[in-house]
N, C-alpha and C positions, 0 to 999 in steps of 0.2 A: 738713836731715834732719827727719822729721816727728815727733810723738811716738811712733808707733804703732810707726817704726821703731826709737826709741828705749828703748819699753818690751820689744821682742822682744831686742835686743840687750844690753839692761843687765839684765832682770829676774831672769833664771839665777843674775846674780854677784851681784846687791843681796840676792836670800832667802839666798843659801848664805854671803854676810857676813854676813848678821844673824840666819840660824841658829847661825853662830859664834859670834856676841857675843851672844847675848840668848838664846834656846832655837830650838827647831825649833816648838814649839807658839806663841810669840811672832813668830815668824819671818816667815808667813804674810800675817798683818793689818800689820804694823809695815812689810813691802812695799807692800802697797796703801796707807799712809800715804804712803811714802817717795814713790811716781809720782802718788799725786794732788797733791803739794807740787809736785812737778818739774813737773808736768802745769801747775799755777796760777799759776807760776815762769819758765816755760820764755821766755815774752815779756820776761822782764826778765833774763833768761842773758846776759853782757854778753861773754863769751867772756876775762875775764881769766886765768881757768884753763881747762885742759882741761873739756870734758863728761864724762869717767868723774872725773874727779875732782871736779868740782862735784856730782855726784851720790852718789859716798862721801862728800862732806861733809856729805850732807841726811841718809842712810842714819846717820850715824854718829850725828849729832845728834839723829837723829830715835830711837835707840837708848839713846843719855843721858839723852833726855828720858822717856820711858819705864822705863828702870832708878830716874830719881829718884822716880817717882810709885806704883812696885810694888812689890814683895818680889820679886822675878823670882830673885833668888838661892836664895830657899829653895825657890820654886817648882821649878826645875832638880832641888836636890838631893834633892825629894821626887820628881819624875822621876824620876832617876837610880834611885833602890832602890826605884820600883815596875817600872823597869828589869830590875831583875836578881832578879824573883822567877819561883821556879821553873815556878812556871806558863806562861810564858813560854819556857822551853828547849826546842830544837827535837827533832822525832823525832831520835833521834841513830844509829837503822838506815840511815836514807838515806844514800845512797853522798854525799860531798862536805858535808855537814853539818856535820861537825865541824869542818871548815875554814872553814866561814861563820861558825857561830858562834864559832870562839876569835877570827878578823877581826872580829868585828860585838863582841864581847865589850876587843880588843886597842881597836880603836877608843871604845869606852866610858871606857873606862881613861885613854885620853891626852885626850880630850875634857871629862874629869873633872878632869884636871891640870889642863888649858892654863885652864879655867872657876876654878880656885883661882888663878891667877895677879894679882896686884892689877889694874886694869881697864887704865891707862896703860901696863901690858905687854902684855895680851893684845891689845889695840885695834891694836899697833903691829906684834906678829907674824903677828897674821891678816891687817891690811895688806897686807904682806910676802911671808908663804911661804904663806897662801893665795888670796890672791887676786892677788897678783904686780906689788904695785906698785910703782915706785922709788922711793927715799927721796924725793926732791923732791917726788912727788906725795903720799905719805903728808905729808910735811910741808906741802904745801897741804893737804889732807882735814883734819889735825887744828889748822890753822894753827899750828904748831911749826916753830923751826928744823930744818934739816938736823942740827945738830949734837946736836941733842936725841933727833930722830929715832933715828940711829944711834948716841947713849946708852939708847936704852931697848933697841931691837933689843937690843943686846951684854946688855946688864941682863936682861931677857925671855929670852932663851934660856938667857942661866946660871942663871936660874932655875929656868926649864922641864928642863935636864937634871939640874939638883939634884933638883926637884921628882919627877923618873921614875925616875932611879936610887934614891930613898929609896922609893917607893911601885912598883915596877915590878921583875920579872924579866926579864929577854933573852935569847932564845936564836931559833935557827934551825930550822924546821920541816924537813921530809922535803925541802921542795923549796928549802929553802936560802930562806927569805921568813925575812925579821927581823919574830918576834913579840914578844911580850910577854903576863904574866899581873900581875895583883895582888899585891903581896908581903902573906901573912897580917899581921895586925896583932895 
């Protein structure tokens, strides 16, 4: 497999991981780091793991290593509420709008959560239910046992639904979609 193949094939899943883990504004450059490594790397890929897994392992690290050296967290959270200023909300006469924005708004919201979750949960559920890997490979990716793995999962998700039932409303739209809003504070 060549690189070129490899950066068309992996580069989709590597931004929209490290959009998860880090920001969408972070996301971008912290890719082009992750394939120029893999690019410099690739000669000495010795095949003990998988290729998509040896590649979340650079992405993830390459992600650490970056959270240790920035403020990325407040960066985010001052995202977020320039996020949600009014200047910002859509014509809301257009047919179907409202529907995009309370989804683009529903998604802010658990995005906001799962980004408050301590890093060793979130790292493991974005793994997981977004980018769809099995425990053995997440547990290669972050070099942890399986059985750790599937202690943080369990841990990470009770937290995340702690975290959305305390901060989140549920209900069912016109067309029966599970939304959610902000619960006032």
């Amino acid at each position: 497999m060549t690189f070129d193949e490899i950066y068309c094939m992996f580069q989709p899943k590597i931004y929209r991981y490290l959009t998860n883990l880090t920001s969408e504004a972070d996301a971008a450059d912290l890719t082009q780091t992750v394939f120029l490594k893999v690019s410099q790397a690739f000669g000495d890929f010795r095949g003990e793991a998988s290729l998509s897994t040896w590649i979340y392992r650079i992405a993830t690290n390459t992600a650490h290593d970056h959270a240790a050296s920035s403020t990325v967290k407040q960066n985010r959270l001052e995202k977020m509420a320039d996020d949600a200023s009014v200047d910002e909300h859509p014509d809301l006469d257009s047919a179907g709008t409202d529907h995009e924005y309370i989804r683009r708004e529903m998604n802010a919201c658990i995005r906001g959560v799962v980004e408050q979750l301590p890093e060793n949960y979130r790292t493991v559920l974005l793994l997981s239910d977004f980018e769809e890997l099995s425990n053995a490979e997440i547990a290669s990716v972050l070099q942890i046992s399986i059985d750790t793995v599937k202690i943080r999962l369990h841990r990470g998700r009770t937290a995340l639904k702690k975290a959305l039932e305390c901060q989140c409303t549920f209900y069912h739209d016109e067309r029966s979609n599970l939304m959610c809003d902000r619960k006032s504070e």
